[in-house]
C-alpha positions in Angstrom: 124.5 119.9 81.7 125.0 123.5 81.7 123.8 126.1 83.5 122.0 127.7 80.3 120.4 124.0 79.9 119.6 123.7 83.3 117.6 126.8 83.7 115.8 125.9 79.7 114.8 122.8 82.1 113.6 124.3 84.8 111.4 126.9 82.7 109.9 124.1 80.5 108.9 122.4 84.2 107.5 125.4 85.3 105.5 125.7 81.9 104.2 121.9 82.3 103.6 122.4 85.9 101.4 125.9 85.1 99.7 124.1 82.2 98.9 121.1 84.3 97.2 123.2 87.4 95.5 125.3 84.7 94.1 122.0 82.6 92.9 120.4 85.7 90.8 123.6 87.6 89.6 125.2 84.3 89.9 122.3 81.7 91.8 122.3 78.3 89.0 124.2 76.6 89.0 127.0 78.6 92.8 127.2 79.3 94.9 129.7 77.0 98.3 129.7 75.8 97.8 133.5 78.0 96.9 132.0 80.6 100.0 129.2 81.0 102.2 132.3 79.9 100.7 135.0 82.4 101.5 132.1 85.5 104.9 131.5 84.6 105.1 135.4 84.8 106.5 135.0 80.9 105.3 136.3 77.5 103.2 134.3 74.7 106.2 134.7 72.5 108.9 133.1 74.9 106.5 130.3 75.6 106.1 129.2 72.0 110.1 128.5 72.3 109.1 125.8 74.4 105.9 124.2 73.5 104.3 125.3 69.7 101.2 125.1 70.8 98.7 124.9 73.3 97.8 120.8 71.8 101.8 120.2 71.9 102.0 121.0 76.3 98.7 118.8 76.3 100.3 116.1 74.7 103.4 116.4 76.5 101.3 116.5 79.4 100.1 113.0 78.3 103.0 111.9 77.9 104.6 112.2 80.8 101.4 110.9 82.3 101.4 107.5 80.4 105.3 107.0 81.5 103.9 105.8 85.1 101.3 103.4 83.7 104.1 102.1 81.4 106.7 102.1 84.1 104.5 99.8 86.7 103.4 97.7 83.3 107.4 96.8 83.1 107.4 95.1 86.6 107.9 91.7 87.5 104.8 90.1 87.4 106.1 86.5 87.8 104.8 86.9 91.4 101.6 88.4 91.5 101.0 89.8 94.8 104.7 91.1 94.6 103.3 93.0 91.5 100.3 94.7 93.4 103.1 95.5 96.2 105.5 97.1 94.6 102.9 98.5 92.1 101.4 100.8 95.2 104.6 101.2 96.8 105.9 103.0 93.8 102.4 105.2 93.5 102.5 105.7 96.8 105.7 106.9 97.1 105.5 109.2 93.9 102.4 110.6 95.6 104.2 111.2 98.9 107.1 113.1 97.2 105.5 114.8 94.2 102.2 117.5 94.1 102.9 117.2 90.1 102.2 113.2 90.6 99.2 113.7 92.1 97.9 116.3 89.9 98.7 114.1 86.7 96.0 111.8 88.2 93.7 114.0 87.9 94.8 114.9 84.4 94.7 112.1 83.3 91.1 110.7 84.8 89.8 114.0 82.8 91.3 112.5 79.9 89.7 109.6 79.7 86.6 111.1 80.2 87.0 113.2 77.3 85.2 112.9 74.0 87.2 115.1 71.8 91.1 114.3 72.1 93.6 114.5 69.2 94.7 111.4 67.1 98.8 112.1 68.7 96.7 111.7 72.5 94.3 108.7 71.4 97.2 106.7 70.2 99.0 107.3 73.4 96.7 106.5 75.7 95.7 103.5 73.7 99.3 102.2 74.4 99.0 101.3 78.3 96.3 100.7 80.1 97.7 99.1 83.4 94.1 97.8 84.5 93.0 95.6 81.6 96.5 93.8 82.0 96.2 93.6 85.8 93.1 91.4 85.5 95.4 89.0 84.4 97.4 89.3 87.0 94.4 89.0 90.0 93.7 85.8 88.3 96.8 84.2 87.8 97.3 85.5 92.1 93.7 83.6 92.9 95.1 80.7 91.2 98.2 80.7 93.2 96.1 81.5 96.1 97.6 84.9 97.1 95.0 86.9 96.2 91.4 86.7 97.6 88.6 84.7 96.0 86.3 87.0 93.7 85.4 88.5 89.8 89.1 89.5 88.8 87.6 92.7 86.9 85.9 94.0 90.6 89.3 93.3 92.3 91.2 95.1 89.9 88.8 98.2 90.2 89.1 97.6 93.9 93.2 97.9 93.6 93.5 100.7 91.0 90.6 102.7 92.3 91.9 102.9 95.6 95.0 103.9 94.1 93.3 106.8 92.6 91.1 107.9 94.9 94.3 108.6 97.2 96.0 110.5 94.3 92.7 112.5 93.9 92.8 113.6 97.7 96.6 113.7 97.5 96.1 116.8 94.5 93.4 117.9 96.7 95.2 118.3 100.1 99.4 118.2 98.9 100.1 117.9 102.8 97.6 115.4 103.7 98.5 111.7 105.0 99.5 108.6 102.2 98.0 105.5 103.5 100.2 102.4 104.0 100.7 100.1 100.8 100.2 96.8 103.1 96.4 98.4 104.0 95.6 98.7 99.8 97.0 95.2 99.2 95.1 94.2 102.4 92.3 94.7 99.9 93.4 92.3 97.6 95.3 89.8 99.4 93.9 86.2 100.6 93.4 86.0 104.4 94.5 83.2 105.1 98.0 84.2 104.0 
């Protein structure tokens, strides 16, 4: 890659970046195409080189958020509490090493919550959704008795809520501690094992 490509990169990361800290503290509605321009210290016109429109960064946005649900989703999952391992080891991690990780938590918890999203952003986020598949996997862990007795739907919350709530305090406070993995899965796993 060039060095003109390079720095076309690095201004369209700057732009999603911007666009992501201004979606999360003022929401999409109230967030302009001014705004995401005036942080990246560039003008309207320069930005619409990058991103048509404000709906196109939101959806790019999206996109890049759904690429970590997808990315666990392609695991192994022959081994079940391997799954949940490796799972929060790669959050974790992310978390540890990225603000922008954290952040597209948030993003994308707002999104879910939202009532009035675009067909391009429905049909994305109807195309992964790590927690109804990881039902299957709690049970298929109780029945090979790795993964505590209990409703499969409560442990999964258990697992991915956890999970959240430390991305949520991880885009809260960037230099805060990560917990463990093995104390999450501690949640999840049987005792006895």
């Amino acid at each position: 890659m060039g060095v003109r490509q390079e720095q076309r990169e690095k201004r369209r990361q700057d732009i999603l970046e911007a666009a992501l800290d201004l979606f999360i503290s003022k929401g999409y509605s109230e967030t302009t195409i001014k705004d995401i321009a005036d942080k990246v210290n560039m003008s309207m016109g320069l930005l619409f080189h990058y991103f048509e429109s404000k709906a196109h960064l939101y959806e790019e946005l999206i996109r890049i958020g759904m690429e970590g649900p997808i990315s666990v989703m392609e695991l192994d999952m022959s081994d079940p509490l391997h799954f949940f391992e490796t799972s929060a080891d790669y959050i974790l991690s992310a978390l540890r090493d990225s603000p922008f990780t954290a952040k597209m938590f948030v993003l994308m918890m707002q999104v879910r919550f939202s009532t009035s999203l675009s067909e391009p952003v429905q049909s994305l986020l109807a195309n992964a959704n790590p927690f109804e598949a990881s039902v299957s996997i709690i049970e298929a862990g109780q029945a090979a008795g790795q993964i505590r007795d209990g409703d499969p739907v409560a442990l999964t919350v258990l697992f991915w809520q956890a999970i959240s709530g430390v991305a949520l305090y991880a885009a809260l406070y960037p230099d805060g501690p990560i917990p463990e993995t093995e104390w999450i899965i501690d949640c999840i796993r049987r005792k006895d094992i």
